[in-house]
C-alpha positions as CSV (number, residue, x, y, z in Angstrom):
1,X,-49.3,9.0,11.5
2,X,-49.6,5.9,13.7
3,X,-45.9,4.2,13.8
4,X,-45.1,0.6,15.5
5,X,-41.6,-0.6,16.0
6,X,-41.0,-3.9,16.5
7,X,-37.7,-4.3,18.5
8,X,-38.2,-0.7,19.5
9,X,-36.0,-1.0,22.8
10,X,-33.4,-1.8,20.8
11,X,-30.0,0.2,19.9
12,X,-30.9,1.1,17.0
13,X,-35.0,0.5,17.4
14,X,-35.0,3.2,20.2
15,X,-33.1,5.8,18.2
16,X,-35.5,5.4,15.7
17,X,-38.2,5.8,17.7
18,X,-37.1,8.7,19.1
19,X,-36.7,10.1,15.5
20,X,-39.8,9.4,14.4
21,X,-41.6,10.8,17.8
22,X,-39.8,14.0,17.3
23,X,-40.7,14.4,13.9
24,X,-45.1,14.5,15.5
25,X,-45.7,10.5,14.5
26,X,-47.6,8.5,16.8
27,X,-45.1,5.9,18.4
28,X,-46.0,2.6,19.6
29,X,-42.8,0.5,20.8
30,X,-42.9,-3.5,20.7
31,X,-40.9,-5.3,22.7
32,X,-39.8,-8.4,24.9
33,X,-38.7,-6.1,27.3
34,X,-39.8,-2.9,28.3
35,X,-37.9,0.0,26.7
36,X,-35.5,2.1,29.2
37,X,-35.9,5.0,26.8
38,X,-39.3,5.0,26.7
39,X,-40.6,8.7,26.3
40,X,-43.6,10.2,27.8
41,X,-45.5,10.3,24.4
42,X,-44.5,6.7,23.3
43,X,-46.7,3.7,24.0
44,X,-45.1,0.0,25.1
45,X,-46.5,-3.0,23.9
46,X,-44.2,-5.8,25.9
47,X,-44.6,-9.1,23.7
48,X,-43.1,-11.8,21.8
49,X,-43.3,-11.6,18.2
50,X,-43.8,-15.4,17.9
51,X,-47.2,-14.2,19.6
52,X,-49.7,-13.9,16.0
53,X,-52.2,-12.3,17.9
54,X,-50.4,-9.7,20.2
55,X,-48.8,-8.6,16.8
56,X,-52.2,-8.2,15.0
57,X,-53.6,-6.3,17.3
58,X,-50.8,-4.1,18.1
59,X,-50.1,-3.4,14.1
60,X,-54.1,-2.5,13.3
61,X,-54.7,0.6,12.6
62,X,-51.2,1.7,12.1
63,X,-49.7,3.5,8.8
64,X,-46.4,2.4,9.4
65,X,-44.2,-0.6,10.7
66,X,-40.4,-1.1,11.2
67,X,-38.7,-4.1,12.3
68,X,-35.6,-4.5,13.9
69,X,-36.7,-7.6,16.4
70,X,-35.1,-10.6,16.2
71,X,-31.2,-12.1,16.6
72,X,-28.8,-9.2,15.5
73,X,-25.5,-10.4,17.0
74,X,-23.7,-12.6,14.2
75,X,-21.9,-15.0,17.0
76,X,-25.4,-15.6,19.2
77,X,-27.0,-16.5,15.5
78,X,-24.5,-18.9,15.1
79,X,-24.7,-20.3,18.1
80,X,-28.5,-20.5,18.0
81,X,-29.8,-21.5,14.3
82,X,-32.9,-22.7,14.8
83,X,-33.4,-19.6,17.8
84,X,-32.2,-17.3,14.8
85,X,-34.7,-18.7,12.2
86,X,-37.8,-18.3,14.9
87,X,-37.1,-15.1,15.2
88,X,-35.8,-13.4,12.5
89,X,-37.9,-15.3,9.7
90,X,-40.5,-16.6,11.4
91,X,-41.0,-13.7,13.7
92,X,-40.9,-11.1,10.8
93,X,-43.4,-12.7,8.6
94,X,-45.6,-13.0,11.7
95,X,-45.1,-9.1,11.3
96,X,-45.9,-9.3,7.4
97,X,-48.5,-11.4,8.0
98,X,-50.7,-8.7,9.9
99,X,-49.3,-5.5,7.9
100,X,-51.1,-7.7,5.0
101,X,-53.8,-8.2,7.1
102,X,-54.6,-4.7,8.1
103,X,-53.3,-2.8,5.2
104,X,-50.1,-1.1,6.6
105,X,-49.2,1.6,4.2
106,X,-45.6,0.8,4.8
107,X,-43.0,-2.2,6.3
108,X,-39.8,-1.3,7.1
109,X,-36.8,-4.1,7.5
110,X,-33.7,-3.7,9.3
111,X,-31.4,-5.6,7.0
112,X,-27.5,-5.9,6.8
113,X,-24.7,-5.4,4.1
114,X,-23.7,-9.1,5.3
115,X,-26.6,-10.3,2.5
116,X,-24.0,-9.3,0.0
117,X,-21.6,-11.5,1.7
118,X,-20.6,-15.3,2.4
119,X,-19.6,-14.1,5.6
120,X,-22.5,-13.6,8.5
121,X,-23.3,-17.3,9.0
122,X,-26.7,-17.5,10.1
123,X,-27.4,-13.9,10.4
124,X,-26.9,-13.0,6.7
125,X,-28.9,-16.3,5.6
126,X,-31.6,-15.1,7.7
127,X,-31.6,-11.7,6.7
128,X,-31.4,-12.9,3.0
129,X,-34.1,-15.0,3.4
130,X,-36.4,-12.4,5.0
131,X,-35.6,-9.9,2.2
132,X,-37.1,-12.8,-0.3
133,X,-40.4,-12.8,2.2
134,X,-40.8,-8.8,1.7
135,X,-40.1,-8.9,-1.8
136,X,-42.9,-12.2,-2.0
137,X,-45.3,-10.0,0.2
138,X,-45.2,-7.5,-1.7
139,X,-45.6,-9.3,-5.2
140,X,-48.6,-11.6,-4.1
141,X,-50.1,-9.2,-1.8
142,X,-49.0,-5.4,-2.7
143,X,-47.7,-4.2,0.6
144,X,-45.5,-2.0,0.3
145,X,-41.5,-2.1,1.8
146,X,-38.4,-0.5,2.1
147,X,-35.4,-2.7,3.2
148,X,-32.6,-0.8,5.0
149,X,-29.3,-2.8,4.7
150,X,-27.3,-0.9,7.4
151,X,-23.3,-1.0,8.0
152,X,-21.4,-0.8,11.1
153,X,-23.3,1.1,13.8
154,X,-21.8,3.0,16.5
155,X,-23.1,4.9,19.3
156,X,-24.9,5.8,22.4
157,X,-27.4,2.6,24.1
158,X,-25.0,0.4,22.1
159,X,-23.8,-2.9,24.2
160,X,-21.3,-5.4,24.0
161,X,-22.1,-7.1,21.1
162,X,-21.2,-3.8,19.2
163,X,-17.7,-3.7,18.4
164,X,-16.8,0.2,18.9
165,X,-18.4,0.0,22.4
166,X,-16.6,-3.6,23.2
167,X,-13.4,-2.7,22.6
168,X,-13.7,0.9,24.2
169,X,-15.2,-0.9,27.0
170,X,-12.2,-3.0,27.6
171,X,-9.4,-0.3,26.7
172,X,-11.3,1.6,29.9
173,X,-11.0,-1.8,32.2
174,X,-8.0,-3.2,30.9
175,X,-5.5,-0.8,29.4
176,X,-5.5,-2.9,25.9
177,X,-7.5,-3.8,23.1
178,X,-7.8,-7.5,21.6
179,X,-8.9,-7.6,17.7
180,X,-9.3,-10.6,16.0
181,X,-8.0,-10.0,12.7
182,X,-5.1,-7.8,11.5
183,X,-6.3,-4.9,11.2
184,X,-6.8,-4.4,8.0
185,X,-10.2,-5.1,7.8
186,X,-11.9,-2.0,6.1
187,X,-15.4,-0.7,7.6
188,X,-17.4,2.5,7.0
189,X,-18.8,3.7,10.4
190,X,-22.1,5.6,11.2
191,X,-23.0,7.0,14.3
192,X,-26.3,5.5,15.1
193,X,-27.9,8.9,15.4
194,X,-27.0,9.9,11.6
195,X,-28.4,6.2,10.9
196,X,-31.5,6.9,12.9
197,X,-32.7,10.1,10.9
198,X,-31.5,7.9,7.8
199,X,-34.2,5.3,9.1
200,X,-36.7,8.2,9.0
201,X,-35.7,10.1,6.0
202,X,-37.0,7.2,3.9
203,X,-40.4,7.4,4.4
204,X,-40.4,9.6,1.5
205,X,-42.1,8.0,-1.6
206,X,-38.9,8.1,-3.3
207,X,-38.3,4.8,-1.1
208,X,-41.0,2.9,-1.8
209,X,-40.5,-0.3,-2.6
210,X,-36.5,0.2,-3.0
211,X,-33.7,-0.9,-0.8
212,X,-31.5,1.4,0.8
213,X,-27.7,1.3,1.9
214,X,-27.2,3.4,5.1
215,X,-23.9,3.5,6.1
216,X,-20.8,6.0,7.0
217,X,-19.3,8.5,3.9
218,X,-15.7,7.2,5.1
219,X,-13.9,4.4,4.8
220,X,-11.3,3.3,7.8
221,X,-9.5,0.2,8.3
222,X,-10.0,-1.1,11.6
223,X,-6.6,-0.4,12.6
224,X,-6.5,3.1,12.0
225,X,-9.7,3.2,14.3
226,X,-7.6,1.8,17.0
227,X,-4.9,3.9,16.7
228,X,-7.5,6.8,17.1
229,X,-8.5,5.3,20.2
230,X,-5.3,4.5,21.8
231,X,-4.3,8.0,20.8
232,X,-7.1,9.3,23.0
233,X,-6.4,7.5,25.8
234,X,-2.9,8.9,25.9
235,X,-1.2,6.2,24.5
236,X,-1.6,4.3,27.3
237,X,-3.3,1.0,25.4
238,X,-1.5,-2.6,24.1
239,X,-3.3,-2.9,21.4
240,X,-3.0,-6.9,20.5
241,X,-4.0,-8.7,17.0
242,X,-5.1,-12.3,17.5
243,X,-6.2,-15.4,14.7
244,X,-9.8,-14.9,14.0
245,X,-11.7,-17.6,15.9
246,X,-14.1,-17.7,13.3
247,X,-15.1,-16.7,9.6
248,X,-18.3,-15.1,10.4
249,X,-17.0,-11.6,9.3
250,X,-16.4,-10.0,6.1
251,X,-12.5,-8.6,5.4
252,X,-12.6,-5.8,3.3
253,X,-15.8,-5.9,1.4
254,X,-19.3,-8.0,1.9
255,X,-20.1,-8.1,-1.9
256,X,-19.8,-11.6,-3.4
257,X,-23.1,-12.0,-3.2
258,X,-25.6,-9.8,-5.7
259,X,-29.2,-9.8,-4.1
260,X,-31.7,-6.6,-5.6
261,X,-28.9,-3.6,-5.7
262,X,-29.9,-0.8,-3.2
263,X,-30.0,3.1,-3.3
264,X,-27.2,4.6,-0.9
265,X,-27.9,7.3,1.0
266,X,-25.3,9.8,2.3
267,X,-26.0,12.5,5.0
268,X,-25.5,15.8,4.1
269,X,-24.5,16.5,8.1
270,X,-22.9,13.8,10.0
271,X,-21.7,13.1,13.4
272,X,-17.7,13.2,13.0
273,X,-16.3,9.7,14.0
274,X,-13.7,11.1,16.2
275,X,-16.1,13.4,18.6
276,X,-18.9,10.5,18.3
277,X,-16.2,7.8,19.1
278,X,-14.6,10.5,22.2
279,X,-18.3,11.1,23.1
280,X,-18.5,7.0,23.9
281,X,-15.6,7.0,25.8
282,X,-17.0,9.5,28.5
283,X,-19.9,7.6,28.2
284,X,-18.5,4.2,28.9
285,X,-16.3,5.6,31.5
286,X,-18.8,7.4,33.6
287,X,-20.8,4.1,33.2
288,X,-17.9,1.8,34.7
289,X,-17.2,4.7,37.4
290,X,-20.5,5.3,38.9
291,X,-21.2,1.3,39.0
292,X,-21.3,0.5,42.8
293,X,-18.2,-1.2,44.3
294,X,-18.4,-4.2,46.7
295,X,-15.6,-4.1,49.2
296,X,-14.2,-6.9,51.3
């Protein structure tokens, strides 16, 4: 089976890919960069999806498409509105467009749970509006979707607009954490390679047409995942609690918002959040210590 995914150097886009390459399909990565993870099997179409064409032609003959391209980070989408509707709703129904077009058996969207919310600015609007296109697409035109609304991801190839590996990042460099908020803000973490099988897993018919939640089985306030950390480091961290600057995230829940409900699905196995959260401090660490140093 002959898989393309958009936004396939990614965080999450890679993982996925590597999921779905080691599970026999036939990968094909598109990208605006070229993917650092690229495996030997994988193909590595390096385009825009603005670009109609390039996405036609990569997308023909293919059985399956995901899409994770397009703004992700809630503050760069609220920064760049008319960047974030380009990409994320004009870019992905570019991608519908030619899945109509050549028959794809299957489009996969990487939503959010911020389309339950009135937090997200940009980002959820986007993402809600996109999840309207699919739903159109497949009305008018009978292409079949599954929409993928994930929660807060974690993990390895993860950057600094993802929170886990921000703050870990800084505890490393700085000897303290700064979270805007209280604390109490409640989040369900997944390791992005539980999430990544997930993303596979629901290729199965039972998914057709159907959103999906995907998601950690635990709930942790974001305090308590601090005190984890600090507690790993010895102790050694301030840990400081600042005014939000903004509203853009959700508190305790996302839901005040009720677009199409969506089918949860919880891992049987799952990477534990303390050895996957341990695992990206050596990570980060042997990252920030084999970085060359410029001396005076």
């Amino acid at each position: 089976m002959k898989v393309v995914v958009f936004g396939g150097s990614g965080f999450i886009g890679s993982h996925v890919a590597d999921v779905l390459t080691d599970t026999g399909q036939d990968v094909v990565i598109y990208d605006l960069v070229p993917s650092p993870h690229l495996k030997k099997s994988q193909n590595m179409v390096v385009g825009d999806i603005m670009d109609e064409q390039l996405v036609l032609k990569t997308v023909k003959d293919c059985d399956i498409v995901y899409n994770f391209a397009g703004i992700a980070d809630i503050q760069e989408a609220a920064e760049k509105p008319l960047d974030s509707v380009r990409s994320n709703i004009l870019g992905n129904t570019n991608i519908l467009e030619a899945c109509r077009k050549t028959k794809v058996k299957r489009f996969i969207f990487a939503s959010s749970l911020y389309v339950y919310s009135k937090a997200g600015s940009f980002y959820r609007s986007t993402k809600q509006a996109c999840e309207l296109l699919i739903e159109n697409y497949n009305e008018l035109f009978g292409l079949p979707y599954t929409i993928i609304r994930y929660g807060s991801l974690y993990g390895p190839r993860s950057d600094e607009r993802n929170f886990i590996h921000r703050i870990l990042k800084q505890a490393l460099k700085e000897n303290r954490i700064v979270r805007e908020g209280d604390g109490e803000e409640i989040r369900e973490y997944i390791h992005v390679y539980d999430a990544a099988r997930c993303s596979v897993e629901i290729l199965s018919d039972e998914f057709v047409n159907q959103y999906v939640i995907i998601t950690g089985n635990q709930q942790m306030k974001v305090k308590e995942l601090l005190l984890m950390v600090n507690e790993m480091l010895n102790n050694k961290l301030k840990v400081e609690y600042i005014t939000p600057q903004s509203d853009f995230h959700y508190e305790i829940t996302p839901y005040t918002f009720a677009p199409k409900l969506a089918k949860r699905i919880i891992s049987k196995t799952y990477v534990d959040l303390n050895q996957g959260v341990l695992e990206c401090i050596q990570s980060i660490y042997k990252e920030l210590n084999s970085a060359p140093h410029i001396h005076d």
